[in-house]
C-alpha positions in Angstrom: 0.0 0.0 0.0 2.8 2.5 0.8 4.6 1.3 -1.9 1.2 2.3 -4.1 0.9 5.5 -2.8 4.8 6.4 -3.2 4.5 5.4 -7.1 1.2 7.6 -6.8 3.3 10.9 -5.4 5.8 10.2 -8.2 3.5 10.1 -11.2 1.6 13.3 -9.9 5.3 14.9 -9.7 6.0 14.0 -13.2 2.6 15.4 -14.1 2.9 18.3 -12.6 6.5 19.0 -14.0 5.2 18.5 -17.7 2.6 20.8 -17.2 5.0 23.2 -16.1 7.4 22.4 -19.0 4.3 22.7 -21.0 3.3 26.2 -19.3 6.6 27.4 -19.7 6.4 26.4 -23.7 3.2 28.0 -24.4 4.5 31.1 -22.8 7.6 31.4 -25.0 5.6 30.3 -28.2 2.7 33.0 -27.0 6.0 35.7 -26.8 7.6 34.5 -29.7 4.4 35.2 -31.6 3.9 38.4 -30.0 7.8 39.3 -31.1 6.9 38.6 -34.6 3.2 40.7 -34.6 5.3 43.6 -33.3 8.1 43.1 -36.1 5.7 42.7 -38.9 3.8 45.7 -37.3 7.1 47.6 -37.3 8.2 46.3 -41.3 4.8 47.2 -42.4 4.8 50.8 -41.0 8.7 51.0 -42.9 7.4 50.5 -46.1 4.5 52.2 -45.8 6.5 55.0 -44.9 9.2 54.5 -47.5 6.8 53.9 -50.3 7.6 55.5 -53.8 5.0 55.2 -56.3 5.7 56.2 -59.5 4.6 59.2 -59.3 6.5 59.9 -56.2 9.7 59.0 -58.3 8.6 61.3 -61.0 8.3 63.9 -58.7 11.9 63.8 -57.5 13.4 63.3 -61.2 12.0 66.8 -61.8 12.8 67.8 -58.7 16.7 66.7 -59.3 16.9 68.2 -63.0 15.5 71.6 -61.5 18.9 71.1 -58.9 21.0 69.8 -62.1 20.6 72.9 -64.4 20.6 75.8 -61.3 23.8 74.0 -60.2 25.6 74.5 -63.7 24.7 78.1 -64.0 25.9 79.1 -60.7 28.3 78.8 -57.6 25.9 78.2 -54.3 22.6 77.6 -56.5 21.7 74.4 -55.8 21.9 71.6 -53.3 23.8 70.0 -56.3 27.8 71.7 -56.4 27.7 70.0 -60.0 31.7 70.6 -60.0 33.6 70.8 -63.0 36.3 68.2 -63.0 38.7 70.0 -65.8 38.7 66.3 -67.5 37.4 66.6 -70.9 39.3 63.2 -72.1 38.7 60.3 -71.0 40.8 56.9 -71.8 40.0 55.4 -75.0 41.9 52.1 -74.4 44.9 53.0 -76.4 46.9 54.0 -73.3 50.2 52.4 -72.4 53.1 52.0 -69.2 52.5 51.7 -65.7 50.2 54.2 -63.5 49.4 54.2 -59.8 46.1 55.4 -57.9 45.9 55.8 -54.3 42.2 55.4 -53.5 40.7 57.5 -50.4 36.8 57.3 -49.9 35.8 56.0 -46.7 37.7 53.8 -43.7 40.3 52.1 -45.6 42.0 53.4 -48.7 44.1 51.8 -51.5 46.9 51.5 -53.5 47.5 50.1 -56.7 49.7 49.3 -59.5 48.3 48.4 -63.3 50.5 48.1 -66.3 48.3 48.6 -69.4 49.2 47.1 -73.0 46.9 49.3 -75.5 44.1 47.7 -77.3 45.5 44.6 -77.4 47.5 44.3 -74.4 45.0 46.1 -71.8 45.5 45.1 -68.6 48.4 43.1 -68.5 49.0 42.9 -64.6 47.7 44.6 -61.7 48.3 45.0 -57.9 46.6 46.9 -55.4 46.5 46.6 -51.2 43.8 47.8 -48.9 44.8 49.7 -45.8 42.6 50.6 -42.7 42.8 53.7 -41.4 43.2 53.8 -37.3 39.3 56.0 -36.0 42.1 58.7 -34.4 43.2 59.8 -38.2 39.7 60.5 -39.1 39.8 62.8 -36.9 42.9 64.2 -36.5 45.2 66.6 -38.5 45.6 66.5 -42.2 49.8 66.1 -41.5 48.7 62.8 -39.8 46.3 61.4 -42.3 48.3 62.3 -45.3 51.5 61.2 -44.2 50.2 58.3 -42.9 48.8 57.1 -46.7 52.3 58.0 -48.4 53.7 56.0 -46.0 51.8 52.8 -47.3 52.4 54.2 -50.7 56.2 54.1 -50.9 56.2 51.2 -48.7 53.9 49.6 -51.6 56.2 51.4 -54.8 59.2 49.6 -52.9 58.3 46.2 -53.7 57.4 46.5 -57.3 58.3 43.7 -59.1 60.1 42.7 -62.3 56.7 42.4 -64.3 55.7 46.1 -63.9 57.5 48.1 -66.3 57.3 52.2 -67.3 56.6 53.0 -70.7 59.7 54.6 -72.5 60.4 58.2 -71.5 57.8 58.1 -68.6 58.0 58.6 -65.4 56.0 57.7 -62.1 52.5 58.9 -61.7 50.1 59.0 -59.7 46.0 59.1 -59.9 44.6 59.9 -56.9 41.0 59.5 -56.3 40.0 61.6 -53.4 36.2 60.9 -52.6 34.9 64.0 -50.6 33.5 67.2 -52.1 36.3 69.2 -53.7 36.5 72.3 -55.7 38.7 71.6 -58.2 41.2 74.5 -59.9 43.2 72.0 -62.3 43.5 68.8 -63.2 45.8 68.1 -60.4 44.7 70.4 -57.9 41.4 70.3 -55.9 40.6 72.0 -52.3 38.4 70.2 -50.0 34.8 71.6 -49.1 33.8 69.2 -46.6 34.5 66.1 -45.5 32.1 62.7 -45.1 31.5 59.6 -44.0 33.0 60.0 -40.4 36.1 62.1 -41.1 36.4 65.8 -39.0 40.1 66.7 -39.9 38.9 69.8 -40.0 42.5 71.5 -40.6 42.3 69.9 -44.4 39.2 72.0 -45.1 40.1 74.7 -47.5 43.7 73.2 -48.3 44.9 71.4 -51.8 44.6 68.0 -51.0 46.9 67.2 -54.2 49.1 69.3 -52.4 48.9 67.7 -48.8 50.0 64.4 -50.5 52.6 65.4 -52.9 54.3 66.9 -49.8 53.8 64.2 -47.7 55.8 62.2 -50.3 58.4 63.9 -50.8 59.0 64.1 -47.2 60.0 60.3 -48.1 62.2 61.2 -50.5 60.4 59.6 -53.5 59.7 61.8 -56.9 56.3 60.8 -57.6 53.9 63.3 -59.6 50.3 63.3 -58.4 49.4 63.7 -62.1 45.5 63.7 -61.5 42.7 64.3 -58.7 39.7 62.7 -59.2 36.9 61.3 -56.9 35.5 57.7 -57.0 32.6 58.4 -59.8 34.9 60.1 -62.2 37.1 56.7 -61.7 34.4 54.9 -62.2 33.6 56.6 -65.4 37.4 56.6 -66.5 37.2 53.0 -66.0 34.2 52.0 -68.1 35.3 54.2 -70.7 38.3 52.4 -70.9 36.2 49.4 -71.8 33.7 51.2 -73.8 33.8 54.1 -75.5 29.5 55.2 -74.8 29.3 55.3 -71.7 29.0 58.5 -70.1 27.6 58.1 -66.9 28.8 56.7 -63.6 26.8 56.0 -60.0 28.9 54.9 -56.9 26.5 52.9 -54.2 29.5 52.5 -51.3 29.5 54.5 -47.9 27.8 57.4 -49.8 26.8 57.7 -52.7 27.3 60.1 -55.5 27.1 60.4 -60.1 29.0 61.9 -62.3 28.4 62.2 -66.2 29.5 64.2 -69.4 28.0 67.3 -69.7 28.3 69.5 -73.1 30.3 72.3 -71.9 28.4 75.1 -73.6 26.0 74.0 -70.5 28.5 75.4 -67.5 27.2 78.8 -67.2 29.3 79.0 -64.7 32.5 77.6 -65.9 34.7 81.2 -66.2 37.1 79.5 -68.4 37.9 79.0 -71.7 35.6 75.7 -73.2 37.5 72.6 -73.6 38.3 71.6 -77.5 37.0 68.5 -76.6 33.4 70.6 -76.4 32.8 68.4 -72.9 33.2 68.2 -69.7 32.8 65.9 -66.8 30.6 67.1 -63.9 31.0 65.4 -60.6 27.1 66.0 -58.9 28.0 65.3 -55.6 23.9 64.2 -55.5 24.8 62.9 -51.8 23.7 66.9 -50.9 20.2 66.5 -52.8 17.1 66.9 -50.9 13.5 67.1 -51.9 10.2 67.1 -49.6 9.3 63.9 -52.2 12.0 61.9 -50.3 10.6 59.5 -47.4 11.9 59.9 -44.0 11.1 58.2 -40.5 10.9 58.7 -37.1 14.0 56.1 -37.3 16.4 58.9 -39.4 15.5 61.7 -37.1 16.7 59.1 -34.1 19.7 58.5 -36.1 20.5 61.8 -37.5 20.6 62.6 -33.3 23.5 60.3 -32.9 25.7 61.4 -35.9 29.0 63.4 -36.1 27.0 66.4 -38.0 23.3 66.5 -36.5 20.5 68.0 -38.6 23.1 67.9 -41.7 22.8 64.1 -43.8 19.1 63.6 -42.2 18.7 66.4 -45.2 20.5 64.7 -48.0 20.1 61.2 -50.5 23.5 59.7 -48.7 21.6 59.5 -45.4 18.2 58.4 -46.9 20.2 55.2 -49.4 22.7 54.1 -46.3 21.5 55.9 -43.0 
């Protein structure tokens, strides 16, 4: 009998720990269903917030081409700076020797090495390296950052090997695509408007950033000529075009984004100089400054507009609404 009832006590145990197990289950499946109500809630609201009919789209087209032609017939018209670049050729494929581009648009940079063969050659070998740069030389002093990439530079031009080759009678140049609003004065000479994406070394505003470098390198004791500045569109552009003689326009989608194009220079109201032979011109947009009321923004951007180097400034632009 007490045998019995000690079997008894056990299977009521064992019940009542299943039920609990099974309480316990329920619960989390009753929460876990909750979870995903609230995240559907929370996706639906998104994309009903973010919705761009056609007509929406429409709206900011216009909207953009209004920006387009007030920021070619004028300095400070437009959201759009629609910079001249002073490159009215672009590469046609013929183009022979070794070039190097130091590439600066974001947290790391790079450095690279391409020997080109002409049309039938093209590119016969290239090299490049990708190089982080430490958070305190975003936002230090433009001594620091600068010397800091020409010191990954030469360190990269040292170990050229045997299979990289200059062309006869040339000599080592260097492209350097510089990624941040610039208002260029040559070819080879651009100073810097602003920075972006998480840089403040705000002693580099208003210098020659072709300048900076060249310096920098020759503080190292190497005689390399900083033949071009460009930024990562117009690179983008000089590289299809290398490929492909029609294309003519060029969208970066990275940690901004930004377009560039060919423009007709009879166009550039503003362009003070005489026109190019060429009869063209590239324009670099920087479209990351565009705004228009047609845009959709959330609660979510204003919360992380709050927490940004530069408060109330990219909640404003198309680089915070694509990647923000």
């Amino acid at each position: 009998m007490g045998q019995s009832k000690a079997m008894a006590g056990v299977y009521i145990a064992c019940a009542a720990a299943a039920c609990a197990a099974a309480a316990v289950v329920l619960t989390q499946r009753v929460k876990v269903r909750s979870q995903k109500y609230t995240a559907r809630k929370i996706l639906v609201e998104f994309q009903e917030a973010c919705e761009t009919p056609l007509p929406r789209l429409r709206q900011v087209v216009d909207a953009m081409a209004v920006e387009m032609h007030a920021g070619l017939v004028s300095e400070g018209g437009s959201k759009l700076k629609m910079l001249p670049t002073f490159i009215d050729h672009l590469p046609d494929g013929n183009e022979k020797g070794l070039y190097y581009a130091v590439d600066l648009g974001g947290t790391n940079f790079r450095v690279l090495r391409t020997q080109l063969g002409g049309l039938e050659g093209r590119v016969i070998k290239q090299e490049y390296e990708e190089v982080a740069i430490p958070p305190e030389l975003m936002l230090g002093t433009s001594e620091q950052l600068f010397d800091f990439i020409a010191k990954e530079l030469v360190s990269f031009v040292a170990r050229e090997g045997e299979d990289f080759r200059l062309h006869e009678g040339q000599s080592r140049e260097i492209g350097f695509t510089f990624s941040f609003p610039c208002k260029q004065t040559a070819v080879n000479s651009g100073t810097l408007l602003q920075w972006t994406k998480g840089f403040k070394v705000n002693d580099a505003i208003g210098q020659d950033v072709v300048a900076a470098l060249q310096g920098s390198i020759e503080r190292r004791g190497y005689k390399m000529r900083i033949a071009a500045l460009v930024n990562d569109t117009v690179g983008t552009l000089a590289g299809g075009r290398y490929w492909n003689n029609d294309v003519m326009i060029a969208v970066i989608l990275g940690t901004g984004t930004n377009a560039c194009y060919v423009e007709r220079a009879e166009s550039i109201s503003k362009w003070g100089g005489e026109l190019p032979k060429s009869g063209q011109m590239v324009i670099n947009m920087e479209w990351g400054n565009f705004w228009s009321s047609h845009l959709p923004r959330t609660y979510v951007d204003e919360l992380l507009d709050n927490e940004s180097l530069n408060p109330g400034e990219y909640v404003k632009h198309l680089n915070y609404v694509l990647f923000c």
